[in-house]
C-alpha positions as a Python dict, from the first residue, in 0.01 Angstrom:
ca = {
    (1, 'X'): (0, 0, 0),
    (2, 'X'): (-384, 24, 53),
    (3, 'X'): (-567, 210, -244),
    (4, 'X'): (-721, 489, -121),
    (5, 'X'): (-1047, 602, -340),
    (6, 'X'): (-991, 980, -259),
    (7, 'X'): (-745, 1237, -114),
    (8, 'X'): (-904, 1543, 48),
    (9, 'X'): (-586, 1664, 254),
    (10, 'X'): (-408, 1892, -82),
    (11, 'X'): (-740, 2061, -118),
    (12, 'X'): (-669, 2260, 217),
    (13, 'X'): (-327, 2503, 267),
    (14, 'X'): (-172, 2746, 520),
    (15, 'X'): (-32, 3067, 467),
    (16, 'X'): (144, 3323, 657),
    (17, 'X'): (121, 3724, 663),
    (18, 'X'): (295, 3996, 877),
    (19, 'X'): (151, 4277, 1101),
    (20, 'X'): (365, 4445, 1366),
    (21, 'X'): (685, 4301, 1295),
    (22, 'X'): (532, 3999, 1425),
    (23, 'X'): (412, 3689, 1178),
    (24, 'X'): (85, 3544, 1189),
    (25, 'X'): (-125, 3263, 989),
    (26, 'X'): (-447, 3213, 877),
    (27, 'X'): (-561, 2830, 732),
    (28, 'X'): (-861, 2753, 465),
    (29, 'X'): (-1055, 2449, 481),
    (30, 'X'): (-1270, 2370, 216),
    (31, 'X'): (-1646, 2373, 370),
    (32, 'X'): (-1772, 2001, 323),
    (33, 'X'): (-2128, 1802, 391),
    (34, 'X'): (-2216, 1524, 419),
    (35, 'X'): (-2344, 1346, 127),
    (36, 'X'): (-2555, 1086, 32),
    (37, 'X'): (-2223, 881, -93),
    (38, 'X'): (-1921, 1125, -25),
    (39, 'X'): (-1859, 1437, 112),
    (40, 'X'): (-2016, 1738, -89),
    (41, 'X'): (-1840, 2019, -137),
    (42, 'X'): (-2004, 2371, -53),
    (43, 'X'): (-1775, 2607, -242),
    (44, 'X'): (-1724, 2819, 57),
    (45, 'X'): (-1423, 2830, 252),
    (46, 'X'): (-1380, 2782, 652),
    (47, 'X'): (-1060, 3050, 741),
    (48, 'X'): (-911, 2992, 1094),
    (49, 'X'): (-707, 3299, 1156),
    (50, 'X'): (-442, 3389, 1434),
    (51, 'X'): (-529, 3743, 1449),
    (52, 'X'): (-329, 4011, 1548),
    (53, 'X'): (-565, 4124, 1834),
    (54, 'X'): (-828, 3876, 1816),
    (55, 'X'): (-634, 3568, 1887),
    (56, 'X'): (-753, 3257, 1753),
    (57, 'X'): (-1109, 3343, 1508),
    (58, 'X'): (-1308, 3116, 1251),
    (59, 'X'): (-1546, 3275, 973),
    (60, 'X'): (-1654, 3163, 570),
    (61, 'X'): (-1534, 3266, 301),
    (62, 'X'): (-1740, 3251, -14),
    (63, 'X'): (-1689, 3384, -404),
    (64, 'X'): (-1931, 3678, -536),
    (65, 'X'): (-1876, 3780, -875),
    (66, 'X'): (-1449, 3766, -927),
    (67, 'X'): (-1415, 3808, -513),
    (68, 'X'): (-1390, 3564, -184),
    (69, 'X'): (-1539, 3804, 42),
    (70, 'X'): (-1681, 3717, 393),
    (71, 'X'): (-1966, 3516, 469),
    (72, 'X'): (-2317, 3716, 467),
    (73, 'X'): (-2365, 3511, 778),
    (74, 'X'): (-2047, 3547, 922),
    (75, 'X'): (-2020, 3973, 874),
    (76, 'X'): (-2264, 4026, 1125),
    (77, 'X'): (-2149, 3881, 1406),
    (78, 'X'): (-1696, 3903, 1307),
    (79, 'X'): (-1520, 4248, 1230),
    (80, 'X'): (-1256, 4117, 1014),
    (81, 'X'): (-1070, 4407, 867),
    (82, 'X'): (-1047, 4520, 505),
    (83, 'X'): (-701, 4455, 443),
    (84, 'X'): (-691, 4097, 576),
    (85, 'X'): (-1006, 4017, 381),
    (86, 'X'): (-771, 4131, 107),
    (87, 'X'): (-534, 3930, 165),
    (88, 'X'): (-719, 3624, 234),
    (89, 'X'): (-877, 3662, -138),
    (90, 'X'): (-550, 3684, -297),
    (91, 'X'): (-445, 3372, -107),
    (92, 'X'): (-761, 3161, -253),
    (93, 'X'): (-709, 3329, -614),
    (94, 'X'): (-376, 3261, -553),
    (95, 'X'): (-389, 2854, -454),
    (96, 'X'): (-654, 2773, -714),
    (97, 'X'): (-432, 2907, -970),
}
């Protein structure tokens, strides 16, 4: 077995929510950069969302005070609705837990 000096893949996750008796998903990727010897970690999170209406959308999530809330630089340009932001903060708080 080759030793590997780091594991990114647990620090992403999946999870699933319902809207119109249908079940959609939404992913977070940890935002990375590159560094000068390994990949730096922003803090921010990249969400790729199956949205009920949207279909398939992409925007940051970063923390602000005790919240994930949606990128300043993403709010402008993506209407992501309340309740999914919501949810999407509960599913960070939840996986860091």
């Amino acid at each position: 077995m080759t030793h590997l000096e780091r594991d990114y893949s647990c620090a992403s996750f999946t999870r699933t929510f319902e809207r119109d008796n249908s079940v959609f998903f939404a992913s977070f990727i940890p935002e990375a950069e590159e560094g000068e010897f390994e990949l730096h970690f922003t803090g921010r999170y990249i969400v790729l969302m199956l949205h009920p209406t949207k279909g398939t959308i992409q925007f940051h999530m970063e923390k602000k005070a005790d919240r994930w809330r949606v990128s300043s630089t993403d709010r402008w340009t993506l209407h992501v609705e309340q309740d999914l932001i919501d949810w999407c903060n509960n599913a960070i708080q939840h996986q860091q837990l």
